[in-house]
C-alpha positions in Angstrom: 110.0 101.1 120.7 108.5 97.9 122.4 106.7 99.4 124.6 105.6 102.3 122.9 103.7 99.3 120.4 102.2 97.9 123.8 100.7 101.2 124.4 99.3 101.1 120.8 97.5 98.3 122.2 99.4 95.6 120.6 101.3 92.5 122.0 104.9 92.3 121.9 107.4 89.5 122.5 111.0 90.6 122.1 113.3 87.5 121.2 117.3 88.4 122.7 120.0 87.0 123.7 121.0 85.7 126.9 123.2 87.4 129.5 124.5 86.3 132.7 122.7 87.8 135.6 119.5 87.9 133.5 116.5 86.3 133.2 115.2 84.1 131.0 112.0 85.1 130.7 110.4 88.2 131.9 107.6 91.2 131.4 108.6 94.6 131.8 106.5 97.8 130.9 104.1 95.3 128.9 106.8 93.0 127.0 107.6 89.9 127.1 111.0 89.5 126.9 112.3 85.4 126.3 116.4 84.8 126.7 118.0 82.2 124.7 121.8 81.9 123.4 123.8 84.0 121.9 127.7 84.8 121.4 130.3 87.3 122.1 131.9 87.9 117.8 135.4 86.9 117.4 138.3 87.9 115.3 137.4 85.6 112.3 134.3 86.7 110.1 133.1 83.3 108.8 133.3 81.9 112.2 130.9 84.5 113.6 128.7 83.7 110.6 128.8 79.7 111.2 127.8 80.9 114.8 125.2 83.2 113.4 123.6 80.7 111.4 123.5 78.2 114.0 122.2 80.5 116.3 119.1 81.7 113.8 118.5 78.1 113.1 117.6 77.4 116.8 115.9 81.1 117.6 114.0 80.3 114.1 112.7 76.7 115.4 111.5 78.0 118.8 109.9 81.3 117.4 106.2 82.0 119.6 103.5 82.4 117.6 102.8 86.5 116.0 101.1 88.0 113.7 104.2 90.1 112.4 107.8 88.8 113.0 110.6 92.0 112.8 114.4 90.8 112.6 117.9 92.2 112.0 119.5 89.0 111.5 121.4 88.2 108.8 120.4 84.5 107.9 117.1 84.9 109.2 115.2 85.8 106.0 116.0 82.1 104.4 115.0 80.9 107.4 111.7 82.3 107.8 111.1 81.8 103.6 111.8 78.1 104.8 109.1 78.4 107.4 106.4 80.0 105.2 106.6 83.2 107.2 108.3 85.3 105.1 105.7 87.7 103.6 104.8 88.1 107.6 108.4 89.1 108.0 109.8 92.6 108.4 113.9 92.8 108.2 114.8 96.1 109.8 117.8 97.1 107.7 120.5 98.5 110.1 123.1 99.0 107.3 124.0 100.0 104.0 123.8 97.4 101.3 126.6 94.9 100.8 124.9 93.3 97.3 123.0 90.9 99.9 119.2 92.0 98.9 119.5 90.9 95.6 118.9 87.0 97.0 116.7 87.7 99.0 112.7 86.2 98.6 110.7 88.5 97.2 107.9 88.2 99.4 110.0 89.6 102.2 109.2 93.2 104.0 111.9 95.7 104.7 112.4 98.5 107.1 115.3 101.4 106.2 115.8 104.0 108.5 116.5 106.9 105.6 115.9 107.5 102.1 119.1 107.0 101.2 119.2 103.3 102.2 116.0 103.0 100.5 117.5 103.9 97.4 120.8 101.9 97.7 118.8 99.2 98.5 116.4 99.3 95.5 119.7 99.2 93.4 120.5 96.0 93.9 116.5 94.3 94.9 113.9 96.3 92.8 111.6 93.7 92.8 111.2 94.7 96.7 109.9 98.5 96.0 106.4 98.1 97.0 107.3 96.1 100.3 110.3 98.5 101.0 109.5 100.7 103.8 110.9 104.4 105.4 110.6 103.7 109.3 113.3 106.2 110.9 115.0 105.3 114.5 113.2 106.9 118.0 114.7 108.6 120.2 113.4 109.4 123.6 112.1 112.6 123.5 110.5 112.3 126.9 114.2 112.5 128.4 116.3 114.5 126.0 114.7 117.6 126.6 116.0 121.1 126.4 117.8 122.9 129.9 115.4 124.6 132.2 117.6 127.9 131.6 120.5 129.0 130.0 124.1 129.3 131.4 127.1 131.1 129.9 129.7 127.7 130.4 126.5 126.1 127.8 127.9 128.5 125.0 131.2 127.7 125.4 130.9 124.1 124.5 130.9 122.1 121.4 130.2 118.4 121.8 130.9 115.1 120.1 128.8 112.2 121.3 129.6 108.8 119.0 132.7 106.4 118.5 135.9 107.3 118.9 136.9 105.5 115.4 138.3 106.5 112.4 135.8 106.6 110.0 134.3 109.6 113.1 136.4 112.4 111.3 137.3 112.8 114.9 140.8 113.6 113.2 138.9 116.6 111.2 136.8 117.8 114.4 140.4 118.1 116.0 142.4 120.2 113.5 139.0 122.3 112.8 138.8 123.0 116.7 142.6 123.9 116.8 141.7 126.9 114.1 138.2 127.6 115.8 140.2 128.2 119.2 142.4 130.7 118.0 140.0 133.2 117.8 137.1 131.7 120.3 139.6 130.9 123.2 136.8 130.2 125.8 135.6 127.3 123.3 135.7 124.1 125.2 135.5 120.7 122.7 133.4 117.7 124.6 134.2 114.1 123.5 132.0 111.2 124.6 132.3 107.4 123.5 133.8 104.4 123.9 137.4 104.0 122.0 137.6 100.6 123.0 137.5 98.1 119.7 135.0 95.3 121.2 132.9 98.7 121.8 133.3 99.5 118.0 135.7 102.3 118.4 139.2 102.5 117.2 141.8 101.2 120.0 143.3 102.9 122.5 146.1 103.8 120.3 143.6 105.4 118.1 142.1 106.9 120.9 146.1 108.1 122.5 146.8 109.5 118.7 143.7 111.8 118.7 144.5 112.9 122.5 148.4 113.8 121.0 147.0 115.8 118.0 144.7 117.6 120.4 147.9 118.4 122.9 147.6 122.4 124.3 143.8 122.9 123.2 140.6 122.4 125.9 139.8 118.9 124.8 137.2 117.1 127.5 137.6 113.4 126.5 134.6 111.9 129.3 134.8 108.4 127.7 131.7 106.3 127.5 128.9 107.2 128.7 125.5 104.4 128.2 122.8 106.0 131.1 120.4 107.8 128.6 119.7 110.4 132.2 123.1 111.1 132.1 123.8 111.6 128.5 120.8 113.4 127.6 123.0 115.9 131.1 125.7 115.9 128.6 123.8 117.1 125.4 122.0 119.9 127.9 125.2 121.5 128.8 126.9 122.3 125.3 125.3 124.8 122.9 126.5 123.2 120.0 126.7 119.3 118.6 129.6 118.3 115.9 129.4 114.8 113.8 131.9 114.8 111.3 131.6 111.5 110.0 133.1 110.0 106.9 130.9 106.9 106.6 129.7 107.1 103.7 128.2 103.3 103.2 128.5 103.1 107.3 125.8 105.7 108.6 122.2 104.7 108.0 120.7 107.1 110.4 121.6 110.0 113.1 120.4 109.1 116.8 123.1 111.3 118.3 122.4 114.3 116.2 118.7 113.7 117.0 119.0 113.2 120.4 121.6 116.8 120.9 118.8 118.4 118.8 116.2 117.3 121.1 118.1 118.7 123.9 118.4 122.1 122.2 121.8 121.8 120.4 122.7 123.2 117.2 124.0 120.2 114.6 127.2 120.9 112.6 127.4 117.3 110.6 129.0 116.1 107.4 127.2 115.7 104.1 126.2 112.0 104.3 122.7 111.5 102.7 121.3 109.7 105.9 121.3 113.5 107.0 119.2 115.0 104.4 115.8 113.1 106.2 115.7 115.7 109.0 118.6 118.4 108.4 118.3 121.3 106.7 121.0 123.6 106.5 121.1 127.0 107.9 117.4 126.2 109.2 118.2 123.6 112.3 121.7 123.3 111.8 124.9 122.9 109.4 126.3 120.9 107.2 130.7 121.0 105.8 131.2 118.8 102.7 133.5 116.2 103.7 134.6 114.9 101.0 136.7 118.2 99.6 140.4 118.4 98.9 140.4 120.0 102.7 137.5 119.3 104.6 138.8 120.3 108.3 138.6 123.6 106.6 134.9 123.2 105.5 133.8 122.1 109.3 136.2 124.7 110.5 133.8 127.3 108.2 130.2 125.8 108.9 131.6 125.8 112.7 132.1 129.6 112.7 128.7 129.7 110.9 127.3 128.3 113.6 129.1 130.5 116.1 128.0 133.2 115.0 124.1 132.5 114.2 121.0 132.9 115.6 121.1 129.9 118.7 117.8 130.8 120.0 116.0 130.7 116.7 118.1 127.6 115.3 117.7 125.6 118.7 114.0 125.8 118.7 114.4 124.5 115.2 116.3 122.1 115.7 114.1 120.6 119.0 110.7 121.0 116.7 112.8 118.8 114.2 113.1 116.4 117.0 110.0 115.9 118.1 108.7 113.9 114.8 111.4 111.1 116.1 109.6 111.0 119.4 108.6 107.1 120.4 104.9 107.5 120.2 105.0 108.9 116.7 108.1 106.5 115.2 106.1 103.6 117.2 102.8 104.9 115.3 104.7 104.3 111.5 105.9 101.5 112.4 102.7 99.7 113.4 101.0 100.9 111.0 103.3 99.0 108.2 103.3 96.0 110.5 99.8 96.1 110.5 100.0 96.5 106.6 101.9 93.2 106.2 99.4 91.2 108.6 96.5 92.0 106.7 98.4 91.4 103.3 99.8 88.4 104.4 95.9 87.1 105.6 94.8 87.4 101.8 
């Protein structure tokens, strides 16, 4: 959303880290973008945090001057309390609560994407309510756009777009597609993501397992796929969108979901609460309670539901959904609370 703040009129300085073949300091579309450190996680979880920390300490030191400073890091809110910018500090929250927030200063700002990690969040830090903010994710609605026209193969396709991990349910999506093609046989199932573990998915003998239990049923596994043109292709040519997740303290948001809704695609996705802030059943899309005795069943039923609904009423839903995540309007909240916490933080 970087530059959709600069076309907002404000100036913005992005802090990352450095990668080979990059530069170390550059502008593009308005930001200023400065390079410094960084390091690839490894297998033990207190090393990465001894590397974390050292790595805040020296990003914290050699922070530019700003008004507002926004961070995901996990040591950086001590750090920043330590420099006397904290209430000028927004954390945006990527993930559910681990009983971290309850230590945190008081005078800090926060950022959660949905209600529902509002909520979990307030259950362990109260004393943050009033500087606890709902700012959802962006997607790019200026490229995930709807198909110019219809085409029979689009109806015939049911995509996943996410990691290929475990905690997907693409085990679920699988078994309910097995019973779905019985009696839709022209029903083609489209898997996109990485399986690969330093990409967050599961292994390749994850990946080989799902491919064995899909064995004799039309199973398009396209792998990763990171070019947003080519993606938002993807989303365009299936009809419907399945994200079966069983996350429950994983998911904080729904890009994927968002984005196929953008493109026209009518959501089938489990009942994690992140969902509730722009789903609503049977209106722009479906939802299968995952957390039932059977729940390949329950996807297997709200995937017929779908199936055999009004697209052309639920799509336009579903895209008119969308378009409240567009950049210009996500961009808009947010600096509006940023420009909250500068003026608090001036008095």
């Amino acid at each position: 959303m970087a530059p959709g703040f600069v076309r907002l009129g404000h100036e913005v300085t992005v802090c990352a880290r450095e990668f080979e073949g990059q530069l170390s300091e550059e502008v593009r579309e308005g930001v200023r973008y400065l390079r410094r450190g960084g390091f690839d996680a490894g297998r033990y979880r207190f090393g990465n945090y001894a590397r974390s920390l050292v790595s805040s300490i020296r990003t914290t030191i050699t922070l530019p001057a700003a008004d507002v400073y926004i961070t995901n890091d996990a040591f950086s809110p001590w750090l920043m309390a330590a420099r006397g910018l904290c209430s000028r500090t927004l954390v945006a929250v990527g993930r559910a609560p681990k009983g971290q927030f309850r230590w945190y200063p008081k005078q800090l700002n926060l950022a959660v994407p949905t209600q529902a990690i509002r909520a979990a969040v307030l259950t362990e830090a109260s004393q943050l309510r009033e500087r606890c903010a709902v700012l959802p994710y962006a997607i790019d609605t200026d490229v995930f756009t709807p198909p110019d026209s219809e085409s029979p193969e689009r109806a015939r396709r049911l995509l996943y777009v996410g990691r290929i991990h475990p905690e997907k349910g693409l085990d679920l999506l699988i078994a309910a597609f097995r019973q779905l093609h019985a009696t839709n046989p022209n029903l083609t199932l489209v898997v996109v993501g990485p399986a690969a573990t330093e990409a967050g998915g599961g292994g390749s003998a994850y990946l080989k397992s799902l491919q064995q239990l899909g064995t004799g049923l039309p199973i398009d596994w396209r792998g990763e796929c990171y070019e947003i043109a080519a993606l938002a292709d993807i989303y365009r040519s299936c009809a419907w969108f399945c994200y079966p997740s069983l996350a429950d303290t994983g998911e904080t948001f729904g890009v994927a979901p968002l984005e196929a809704m953008a493109c026209g695609c009518i959501p089938v996705l489990s009942g994690l609460q992140c969902f509730d802030d722009f789903l609503e059943p049977g209106a722009n899309g479906f939802v299968f309670d995952h957390r039932t005795v059977n729940p390949a069943a329950g996807l297997q039923s709200a995937l017929e539901r779908a199936l055999v609904s009004d697209r052309q009423e639920l799509a336009h839903a579903a895209r008119v959904t969308a378009q409240d995540f567009s950049i210009e309007r996500i961009a808009a909240s947010w600096a509006n609370e940023l420009s909250r916490i500068n003026r608090a933080s001036l008095h």
